[in-house]
C-alpha positions in Angstrom: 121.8 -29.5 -13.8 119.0 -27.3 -14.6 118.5 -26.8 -10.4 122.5 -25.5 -10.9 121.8 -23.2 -14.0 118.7 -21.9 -12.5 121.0 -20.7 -9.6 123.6 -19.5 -11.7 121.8 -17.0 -14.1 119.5 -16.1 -11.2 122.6 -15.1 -9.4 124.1 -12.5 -12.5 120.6 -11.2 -12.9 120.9 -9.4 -9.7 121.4 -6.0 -9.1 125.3 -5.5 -8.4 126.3 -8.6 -10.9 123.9 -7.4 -13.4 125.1 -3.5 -13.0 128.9 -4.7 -13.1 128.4 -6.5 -15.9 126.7 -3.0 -17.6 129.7 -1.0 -16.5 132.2 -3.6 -18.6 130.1 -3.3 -21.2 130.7 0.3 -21.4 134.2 0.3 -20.6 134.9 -2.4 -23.6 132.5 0.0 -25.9 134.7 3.1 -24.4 137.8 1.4 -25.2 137.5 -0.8 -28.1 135.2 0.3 -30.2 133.6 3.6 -31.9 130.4 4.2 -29.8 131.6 6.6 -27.6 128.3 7.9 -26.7 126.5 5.0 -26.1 129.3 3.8 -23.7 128.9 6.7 -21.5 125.2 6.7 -21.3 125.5 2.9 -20.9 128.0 3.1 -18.0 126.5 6.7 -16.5 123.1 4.7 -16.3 124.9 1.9 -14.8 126.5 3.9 -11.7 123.8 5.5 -11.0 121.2 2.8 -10.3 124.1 1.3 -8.5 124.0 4.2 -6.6 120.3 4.7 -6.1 120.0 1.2 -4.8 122.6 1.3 -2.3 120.6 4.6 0.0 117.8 3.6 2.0 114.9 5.5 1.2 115.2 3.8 -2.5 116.1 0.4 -1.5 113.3 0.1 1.7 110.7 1.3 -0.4 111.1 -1.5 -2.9 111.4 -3.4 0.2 108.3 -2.4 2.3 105.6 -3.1 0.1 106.3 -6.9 0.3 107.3 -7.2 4.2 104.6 -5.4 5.2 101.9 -8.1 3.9 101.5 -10.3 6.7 101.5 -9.2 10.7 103.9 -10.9 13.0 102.7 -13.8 14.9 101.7 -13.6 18.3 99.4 -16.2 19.3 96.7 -15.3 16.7 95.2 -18.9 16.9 96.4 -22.3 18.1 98.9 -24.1 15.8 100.5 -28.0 16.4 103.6 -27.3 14.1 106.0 -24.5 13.4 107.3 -25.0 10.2 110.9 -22.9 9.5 111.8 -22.6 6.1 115.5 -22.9 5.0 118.0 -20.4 4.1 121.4 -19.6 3.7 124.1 -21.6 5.8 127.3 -23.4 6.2 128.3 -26.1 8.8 131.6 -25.8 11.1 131.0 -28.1 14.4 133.7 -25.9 16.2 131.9 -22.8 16.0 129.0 -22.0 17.9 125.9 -23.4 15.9 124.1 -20.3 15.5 127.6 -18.7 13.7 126.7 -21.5 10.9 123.5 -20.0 9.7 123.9 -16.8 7.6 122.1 -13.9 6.4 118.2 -14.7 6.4 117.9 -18.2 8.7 119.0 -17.1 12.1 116.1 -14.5 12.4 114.0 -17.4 11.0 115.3 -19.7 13.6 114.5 -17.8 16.6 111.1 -16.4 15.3 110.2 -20.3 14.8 110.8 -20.9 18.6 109.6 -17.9 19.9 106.4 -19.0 18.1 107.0 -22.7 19.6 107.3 -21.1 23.2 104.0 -19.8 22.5 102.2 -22.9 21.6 103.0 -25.6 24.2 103.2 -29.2 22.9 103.6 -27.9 19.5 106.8 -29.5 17.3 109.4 -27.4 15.3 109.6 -28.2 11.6 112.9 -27.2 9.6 113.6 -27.5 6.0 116.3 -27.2 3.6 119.0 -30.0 1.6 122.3 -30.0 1.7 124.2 -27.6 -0.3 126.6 -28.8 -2.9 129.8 -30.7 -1.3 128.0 -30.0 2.3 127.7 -32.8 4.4 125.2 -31.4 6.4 121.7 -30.5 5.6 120.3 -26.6 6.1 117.3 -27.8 8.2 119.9 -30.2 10.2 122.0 -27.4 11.2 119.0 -25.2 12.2 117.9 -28.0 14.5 121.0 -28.1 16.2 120.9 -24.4 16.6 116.9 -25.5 18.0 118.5 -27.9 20.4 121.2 -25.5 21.8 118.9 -22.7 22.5 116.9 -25.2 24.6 114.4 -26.9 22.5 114.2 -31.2 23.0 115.3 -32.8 20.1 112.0 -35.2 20.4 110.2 -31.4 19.5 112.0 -31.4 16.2 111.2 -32.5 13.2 113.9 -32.7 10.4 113.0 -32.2 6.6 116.1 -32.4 4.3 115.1 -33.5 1.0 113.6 -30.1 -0.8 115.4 -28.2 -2.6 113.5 -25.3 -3.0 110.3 -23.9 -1.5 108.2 -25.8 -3.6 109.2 -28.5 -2.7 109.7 -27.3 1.0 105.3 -27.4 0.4 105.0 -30.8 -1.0 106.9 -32.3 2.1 105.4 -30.4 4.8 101.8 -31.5 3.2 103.0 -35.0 3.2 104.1 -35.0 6.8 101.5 -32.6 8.4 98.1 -33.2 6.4 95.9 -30.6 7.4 97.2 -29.8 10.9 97.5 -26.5 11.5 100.8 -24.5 11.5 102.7 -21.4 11.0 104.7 -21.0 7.8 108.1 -18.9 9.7 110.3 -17.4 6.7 111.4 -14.0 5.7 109.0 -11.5 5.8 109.6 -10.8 2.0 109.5 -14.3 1.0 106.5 -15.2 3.0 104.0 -13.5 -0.2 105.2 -16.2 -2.5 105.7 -19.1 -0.2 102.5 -18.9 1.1 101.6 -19.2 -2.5 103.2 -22.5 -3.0 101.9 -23.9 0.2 98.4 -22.9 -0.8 99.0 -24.6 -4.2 99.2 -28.4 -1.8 96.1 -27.4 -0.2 97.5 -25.9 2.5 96.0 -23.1 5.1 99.3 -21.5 6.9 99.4 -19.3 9.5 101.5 -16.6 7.8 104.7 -15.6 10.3 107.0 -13.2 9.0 110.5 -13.0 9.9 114.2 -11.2 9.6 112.2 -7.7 8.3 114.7 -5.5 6.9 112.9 -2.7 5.8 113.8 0.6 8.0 110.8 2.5 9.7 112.5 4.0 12.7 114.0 7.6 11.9 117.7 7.4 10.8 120.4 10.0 10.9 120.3 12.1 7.7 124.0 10.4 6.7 122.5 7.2 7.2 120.1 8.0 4.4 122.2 10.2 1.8 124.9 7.9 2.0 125.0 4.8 0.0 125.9 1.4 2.0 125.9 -2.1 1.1 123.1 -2.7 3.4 121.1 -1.0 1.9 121.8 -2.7 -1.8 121.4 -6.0 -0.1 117.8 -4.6 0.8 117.3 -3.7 -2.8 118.7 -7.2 -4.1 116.2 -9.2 -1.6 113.0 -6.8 -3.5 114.7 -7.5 -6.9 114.9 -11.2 -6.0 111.5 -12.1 -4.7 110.3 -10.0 -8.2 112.1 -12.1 -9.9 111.3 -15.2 -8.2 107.3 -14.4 -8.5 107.9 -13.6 -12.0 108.8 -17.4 -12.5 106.3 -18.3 -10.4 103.5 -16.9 -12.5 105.2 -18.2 -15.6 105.8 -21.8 -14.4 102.6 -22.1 -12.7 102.3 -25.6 -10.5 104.4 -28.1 -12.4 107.8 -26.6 -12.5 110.3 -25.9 -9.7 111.0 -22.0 -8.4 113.6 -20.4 -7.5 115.1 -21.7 -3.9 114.3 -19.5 -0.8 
């Protein structure tokens, strides 16, 4: 239940939920009631951080600063496991598997066997549960994708129990010791997962994944005009904030918020 809660009020404290929610605010104030003022600086405010985080030099510099803390892997040292955090998903055997992983775990999934490719005789480690009424597990449906890209199923490893990334930490600790890996999620989660693996005792070879963040020069439309890309930039820097905000304030002994 509290797993479920946690997911719901982290999920209207983000920016377009959060900013909606504002703007009806406003609108009941500008309709119902007296405070006239206070519903148009409410619902101006509103608009225009909507605004602000939808164009990319706002939304990719809040997003920078966190991606750009670990280098990409590329052979750095010697590593017997790749372990590939979870992410989002769904499961639909008659589409082609990599269709069923969404947003963040694709990019995941092929930066975990790239780095496998690069290590001979290491194993592939995925994580994730099943989400609710799912009868498949998140790190069951990126093996599969593993296994269609070429990967033997006997170089997998299947971890479908945690919940969250804390939890991802615990299990990989329990299954791996002290062997040395790379930890493969999204470059902005990687700061606060690392974190949590560190916490069991863990050394990972940070490798960053699915960066976002735009370096390369854009067309000048590109960057005056706001885009949902770019918002979903700002709600990924917003998120992880959020997440090592609860992080700090839970310390060790409670769960965070899933990956």
């Amino acid at each position: 239940m509290f797993f479920i809660l946690k997911k719901i009020v982290g999920g209207l404290l983000m920016p377009l939920p959060l900013l909606l929610l504002l703007m009806a605010v406003a609108l009941y104030l500008l309709t119902f009631t007296q405070r006239q003022k206070m519903g148009k600086v409410i619902f101006l405010l509103a608009w225009l951080f909507l605004a602000l985080l939808s164009l990319q030099p706002v939304a990719d510099r809040l997003l920078r600063p966190l991606e750009n803390t670990y280098a990409t892997y590329n052979g750095q040292r010697p590593i017997d496991y790749v372990v590939v955090l979870g992410g989002g998903y769904t499961y639909n055997a008659a589409w082609a598997p990599s269709s069923n992983l969404v947003n963040n775990s694709l990019p995941r999934v092929t930066e975990g066997i790239r780095i496998y490719l690069l290590n001979p005789g290491s194993k592939l480690i995925f994580t994730g549960a099943a989400a609710q009424s799912n009868p498949v597990s998140s790190a069951a449906t990126a093996g599969k994708v593993a296994e269609s890209l070429g990967v033997p199923a006997a170089d997998i490893i299947i971890l479908d129990q945690p919940k969250d990334t804390r939890q991802e930490a615990q299990q990989v600790a329990l299954r791996i010791g002290h062997h040395p890996f790379a930890l493969v999620t999204s470059a902005n989660h990687l700061p606060r997962a690392m974190l949590f693996f560190q916490q069991e005792g863990l050394s990972p070879l940070p490798a960053p994944a699915n960066q976002m963040a735009i370096d390369s020069p854009l067309n000048p439309w590109e960057r005056l005009v706001p885009q949902s890309l770019y918002l979903s930039h700002s709600e990924r820097a917003w998120y992880e904030s959020l997440g090592r905000l609860w992080q700090a304030l839970t310390g060790k002994q409670q769960s965070e918020t899933p990956s």
